[in-house]
N, C-alpha and C positions, 0 to 999 in steps of 0.2 A: 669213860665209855669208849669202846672198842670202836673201830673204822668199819665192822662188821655190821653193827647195830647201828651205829648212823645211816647206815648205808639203807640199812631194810626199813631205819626211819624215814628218811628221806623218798623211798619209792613209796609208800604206803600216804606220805602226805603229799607226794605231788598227785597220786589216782585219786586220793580224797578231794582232791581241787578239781581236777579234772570232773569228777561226778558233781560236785556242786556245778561247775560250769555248763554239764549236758543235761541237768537236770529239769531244765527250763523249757528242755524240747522233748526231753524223755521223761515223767514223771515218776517213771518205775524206777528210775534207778535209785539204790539205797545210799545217797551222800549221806544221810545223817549217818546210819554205820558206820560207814567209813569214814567221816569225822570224827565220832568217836572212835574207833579203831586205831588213827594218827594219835589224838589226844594221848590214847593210852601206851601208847609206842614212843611217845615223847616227853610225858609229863614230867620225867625225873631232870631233862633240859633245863638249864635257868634259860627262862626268856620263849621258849617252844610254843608253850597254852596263849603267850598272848600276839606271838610273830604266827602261828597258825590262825588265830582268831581275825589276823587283819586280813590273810589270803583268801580266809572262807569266805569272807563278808567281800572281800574285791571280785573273788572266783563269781559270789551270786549276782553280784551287780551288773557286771558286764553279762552273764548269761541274759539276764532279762534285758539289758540294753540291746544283744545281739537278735534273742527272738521278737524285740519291739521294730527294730528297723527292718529285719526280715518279714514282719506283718505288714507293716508303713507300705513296702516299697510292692507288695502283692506276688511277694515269693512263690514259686508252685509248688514247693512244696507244702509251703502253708497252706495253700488254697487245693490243693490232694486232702490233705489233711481235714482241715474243714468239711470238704464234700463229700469226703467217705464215713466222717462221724458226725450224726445232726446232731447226740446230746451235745457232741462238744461245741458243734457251730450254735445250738438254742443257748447254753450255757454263756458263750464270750455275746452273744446278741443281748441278753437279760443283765451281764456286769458292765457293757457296754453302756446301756441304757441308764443303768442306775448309777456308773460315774457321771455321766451328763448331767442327771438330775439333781447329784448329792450338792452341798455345802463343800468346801473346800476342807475344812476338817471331817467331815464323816467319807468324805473319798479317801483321806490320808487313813484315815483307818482302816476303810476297805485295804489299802496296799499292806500294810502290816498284818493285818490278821491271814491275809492271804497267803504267808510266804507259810504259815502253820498249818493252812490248811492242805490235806491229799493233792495235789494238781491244782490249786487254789493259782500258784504261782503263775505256770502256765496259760490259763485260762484270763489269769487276770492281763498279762502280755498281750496275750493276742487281743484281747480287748480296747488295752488304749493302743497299739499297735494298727485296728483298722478305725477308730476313731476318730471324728473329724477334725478333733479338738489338736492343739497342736500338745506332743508329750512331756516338752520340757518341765511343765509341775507337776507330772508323774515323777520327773528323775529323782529329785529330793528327796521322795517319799519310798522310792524303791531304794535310792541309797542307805535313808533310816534302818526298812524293815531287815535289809541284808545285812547291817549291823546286828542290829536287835538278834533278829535267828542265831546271824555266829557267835555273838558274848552268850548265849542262852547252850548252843549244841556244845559248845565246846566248856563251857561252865559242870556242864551237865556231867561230862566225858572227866575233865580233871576235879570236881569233887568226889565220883566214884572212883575214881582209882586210889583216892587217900584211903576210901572207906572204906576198901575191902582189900583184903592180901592176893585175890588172886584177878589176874588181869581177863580172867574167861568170864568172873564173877560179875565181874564191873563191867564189863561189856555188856553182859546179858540183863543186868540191872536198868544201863545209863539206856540201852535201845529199847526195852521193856516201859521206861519211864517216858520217853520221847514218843513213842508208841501210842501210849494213854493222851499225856497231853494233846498231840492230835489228832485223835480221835473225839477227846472233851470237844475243843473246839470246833472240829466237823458237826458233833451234834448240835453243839450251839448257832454256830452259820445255817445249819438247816432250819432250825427252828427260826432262828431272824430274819425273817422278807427283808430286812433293812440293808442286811449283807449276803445278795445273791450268789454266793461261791457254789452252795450246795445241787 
Protein backbone atom coordinates (compact mmCIF):
# COMPACT_ATOMS: atom_id res chain seq x y z
CA UNK A 1 0.00 0.00 0.00
CA UNK A 2 1.14 3.54 -1.22
CA UNK A 3 1.92 6.51 1.54
CA UNK A 4 -0.74 8.06 -0.63
CA UNK A 5 -3.60 5.86 0.39
CA UNK A 6 -2.48 5.57 3.99
CA UNK A 7 -2.51 8.80 4.05
CA UNK A 8 -6.27 9.46 2.76
CA UNK A 9 -6.85 6.38 5.10
CA UNK A 10 -5.75 7.70 7.98
CA UNK A 11 -7.71 11.30 7.48
CA UNK A 12 -10.97 9.60 6.71
CA UNK A 13 -10.54 7.42 10.13
CA UNK A 14 -9.40 10.16 12.30
CA UNK A 15 -13.02 12.39 10.89
CA UNK A 16 -14.80 9.08 11.51
CA UNK A 17 -13.79 9.34 15.23
CA UNK A 18 -14.03 12.77 15.34
CA UNK A 19 -18.05 12.33 14.32
CA UNK A 20 -18.47 9.51 16.69
CA UNK A 21 -16.99 11.88 19.23
CA UNK A 22 -19.62 14.88 18.35
CA UNK A 23 -22.22 12.73 17.79
CA UNK A 24 -23.31 12.81 21.26
CA UNK A 25 -23.99 16.45 21.12
CA UNK A 26 -24.91 16.54 17.43
CA UNK A 27 -27.12 13.70 16.48
CA UNK A 28 -27.34 14.54 12.84
CA UNK A 29 -24.05 13.97 12.27
CA UNK A 30 -23.59 10.70 9.98
CA UNK A 31 -20.62 8.66 12.27
CA UNK A 32 -21.96 5.57 11.24
CA UNK A 33 -21.08 6.57 7.35
CA UNK A 34 -18.31 7.53 8.15
CA UNK A 35 -17.33 4.53 10.03
CA UNK A 36 -18.18 2.62 7.43
CA UNK A 37 -16.50 4.78 4.90
CA UNK A 38 -12.83 4.30 7.11
CA UNK A 39 -13.82 0.44 7.33
CA UNK A 40 -13.82 0.44 3.70
CA UNK A 41 -10.71 2.70 3.06
CA UNK A 42 -8.87 0.21 5.41
CA UNK A 43 -10.08 -3.14 5.25
CA UNK A 44 -7.34 -4.57 2.98
CA UNK A 45 -4.99 -3.40 6.53
CA UNK A 46 -3.94 -6.46 8.67
CA UNK A 47 -4.99 -5.28 11.99
CA UNK A 48 -7.19 -1.81 10.62
CA UNK A 49 -11.25 -3.40 11.09
CA UNK A 50 -10.13 -4.18 14.70
CA UNK A 51 -7.43 -1.02 15.86
CA UNK A 52 -10.61 1.09 14.27
CA UNK A 53 -13.11 -0.90 16.08
CA UNK A 54 -11.43 0.01 19.56
CA UNK A 55 -11.21 3.97 18.66
CA UNK A 56 -14.96 3.91 17.63
CA UNK A 57 -15.97 2.35 20.79
CA UNK A 58 -13.26 4.87 22.91
CA UNK A 59 -14.39 7.88 20.47
CA UNK A 60 -18.36 6.95 21.65
CA UNK A 61 -17.54 6.64 25.24
CA UNK A 62 -15.83 9.51 26.01
CA UNK A 63 -18.45 11.49 23.94
CA UNK A 64 -21.13 10.39 26.19
CA UNK A 65 -18.79 10.72 29.27
CA UNK A 66 -18.18 14.50 28.03
CA UNK A 67 -21.96 15.31 27.29
CA UNK A 68 -22.70 13.51 30.91
CA UNK A 69 -20.37 15.96 32.95
CA UNK A 70 -21.38 18.82 30.72
CA UNK A 71 -25.29 17.95 31.99
CA UNK A 72 -23.95 17.05 35.73
CA UNK A 73 -22.33 20.49 36.05
CA UNK A 74 -25.56 22.60 34.40
CA UNK A 75 -23.64 23.74 31.22
CA UNK A 76 -25.52 26.63 29.20
CA UNK A 77 -25.29 25.32 26.73
CA UNK A 78 -27.15 22.30 27.72
CA UNK A 79 -29.48 24.33 29.48
CA UNK A 80 -30.08 26.70 25.85
CA UNK A 81 -30.46 23.61 24.63
CA UNK A 82 -33.05 22.04 26.77
CA UNK A 83 -35.06 25.46 26.80
CA UNK A 84 -35.31 26.01 23.26
CA UNK A 85 -36.44 22.24 22.56
CA UNK A 86 -39.38 20.91 25.04
CA UNK A 87 -39.74 17.45 23.13
CA UNK A 88 -36.18 17.23 23.95
CA UNK A 89 -36.38 18.50 27.44
CA UNK A 90 -40.08 15.98 27.92
CA UNK A 91 -38.01 13.31 26.25
CA UNK A 92 -34.64 13.33 28.81
CA UNK A 93 -37.59 14.13 31.85
CA UNK A 94 -39.64 10.66 30.88
CA UNK A 95 -35.72 8.47 30.29
CA UNK A 96 -34.98 10.37 33.38
CA UNK A 97 -37.70 9.08 35.31
CA UNK A 98 -37.76 5.60 34.09
CA UNK A 99 -33.91 4.96 34.90
CA UNK A 100 -34.86 5.95 38.46
CA UNK A 101 -37.50 3.39 38.37
CA UNK A 102 -35.89 0.55 36.25
CA UNK A 103 -34.01 -2.62 37.94
CA UNK A 104 -30.51 -2.25 37.36
CA UNK A 105 -30.51 -4.78 34.48
CA UNK A 106 -33.63 -3.15 32.50
CA UNK A 107 -31.55 0.39 32.91
CA UNK A 108 -28.42 -1.54 31.39
CA UNK A 109 -30.58 -2.15 28.55
CA UNK A 110 -32.15 1.11 28.23
CA UNK A 111 -28.19 2.18 27.77
CA UNK A 112 -27.44 -0.28 24.93
CA UNK A 113 -30.45 -0.05 22.96
CA UNK A 114 -30.14 3.52 23.00
CA UNK A 115 -26.80 3.95 21.39
CA UNK A 116 -29.15 2.21 18.13
CA UNK A 117 -31.58 4.27 18.61
CA UNK A 118 -31.89 8.09 16.26
CA UNK A 119 -30.56 10.70 19.16
CA UNK A 120 -31.39 7.71 21.66
CA UNK A 121 -27.69 8.33 22.75
CA UNK A 122 -28.13 11.91 23.32
CA UNK A 123 -31.20 12.01 25.08
CA UNK A 124 -30.12 9.16 27.18
CA UNK A 125 -26.74 11.49 28.44
CA UNK A 126 -28.46 14.35 29.18
CA UNK A 127 -30.65 12.22 31.22
CA UNK A 128 -28.43 10.47 33.75
CA UNK A 129 -26.30 13.75 33.25
CA UNK A 130 -29.14 15.83 35.20
CA UNK A 131 -30.08 13.02 37.41
CA UNK A 132 -29.80 12.85 41.03
CA UNK A 133 -28.43 9.51 41.13
CA UNK A 134 -24.77 9.48 41.09
CA UNK A 135 -23.47 8.26 37.20
CA UNK A 136 -20.75 6.09 37.89
CA UNK A 137 -23.34 2.64 37.15
CA UNK A 138 -24.10 4.35 34.06
CA UNK A 139 -20.39 4.37 33.03
CA UNK A 140 -20.21 0.45 32.59
CA UNK A 141 -23.01 0.21 30.77
CA UNK A 142 -22.17 3.25 28.27
CA UNK A 143 -18.75 1.58 28.13
CA UNK A 144 -20.72 -1.97 27.06
CA UNK A 145 -23.12 -0.21 24.57
CA UNK A 146 -20.03 1.76 22.66
CA UNK A 147 -18.45 -1.58 22.25
CA UNK A 148 -21.35 -3.27 21.27
CA UNK A 149 -22.32 -0.42 18.33
CA UNK A 150 -18.41 -0.32 17.24
CA UNK A 151 -17.93 -4.43 16.90
CA UNK A 152 -21.63 -4.30 15.09
CA UNK A 153 -20.79 -0.60 12.69
CA UNK A 154 -17.72 -1.72 11.72
CA UNK A 155 -18.49 -5.57 11.44
CA UNK A 156 -21.15 -4.46 9.28
CA UNK A 157 -18.66 -1.96 6.98
CA UNK A 158 -15.83 -5.10 6.74
CA UNK A 159 -18.27 -7.85 5.89
CA UNK A 160 -19.48 -5.70 2.82
CA UNK A 161 -16.49 -4.86 1.53
CA UNK A 162 -15.66 -8.76 1.05
CA UNK A 163 -19.11 -9.05 -0.51
CA UNK A 164 -19.07 -6.90 -3.14
CA UNK A 165 -16.27 -5.72 -5.70
CA UNK A 166 -17.04 -2.46 -5.61
CA UNK A 167 -16.47 -0.03 -2.60
CA UNK A 168 -19.46 2.51 -3.68
CA UNK A 169 -21.61 -0.79 -3.64
CA UNK A 170 -20.66 -1.83 -0.08
CA UNK A 171 -21.00 1.41 1.18
CA UNK A 172 -24.52 1.94 -0.17
CA UNK A 173 -25.38 -1.64 1.14
CA UNK A 174 -23.47 -1.51 4.74
CA UNK A 175 -25.40 2.37 5.34
CA UNK A 176 -28.63 1.03 3.62
CA UNK A 177 -28.45 -1.87 6.31
CA UNK A 178 -27.55 0.26 9.33
CA UNK A 179 -30.26 2.49 8.16
CA UNK A 180 -32.96 -0.40 8.67
CA UNK A 181 -31.68 -1.68 11.76
CA UNK A 182 -32.28 1.62 13.29
CA UNK A 183 -35.01 2.30 12.26
CA UNK A 184 -36.43 -1.68 13.31
CA UNK A 185 -35.46 -0.54 16.73
CA UNK A 186 -36.89 3.07 16.76
CA UNK A 187 -40.20 1.34 16.00
CA UNK A 188 -39.66 -1.12 18.48
CA UNK A 189 -38.71 1.59 21.51
CA UNK A 190 -41.88 3.45 20.42
CA UNK A 191 -43.96 0.72 20.70
CA UNK A 192 -42.32 -0.24 24.37
CA UNK A 193 -43.41 2.18 27.25
CA UNK A 194 -40.80 0.02 28.94
CA UNK A 195 -37.97 1.87 26.92
CA UNK A 196 -38.88 5.66 26.76
CA UNK A 197 -36.32 6.68 23.97
CA UNK A 198 -39.19 7.28 21.57
Amino acid sequence: MDIATLAGSSWICALALCAVLGDAFLPFIPSGTLVILAVLKTAQIDGAPVLLGLGVATASFLGDLLLLQLARRGAPMVNRRLEHRPKLAASVARVQHALDSRTTRAAAVMVVVARFVPAGRTILDLAIGHSPAHPHRFLRWSALAAMIWAAYIVTLGWLNSHWFDTAWLSLVVSCTAATAVSTAIARIVRRNRRIPLG
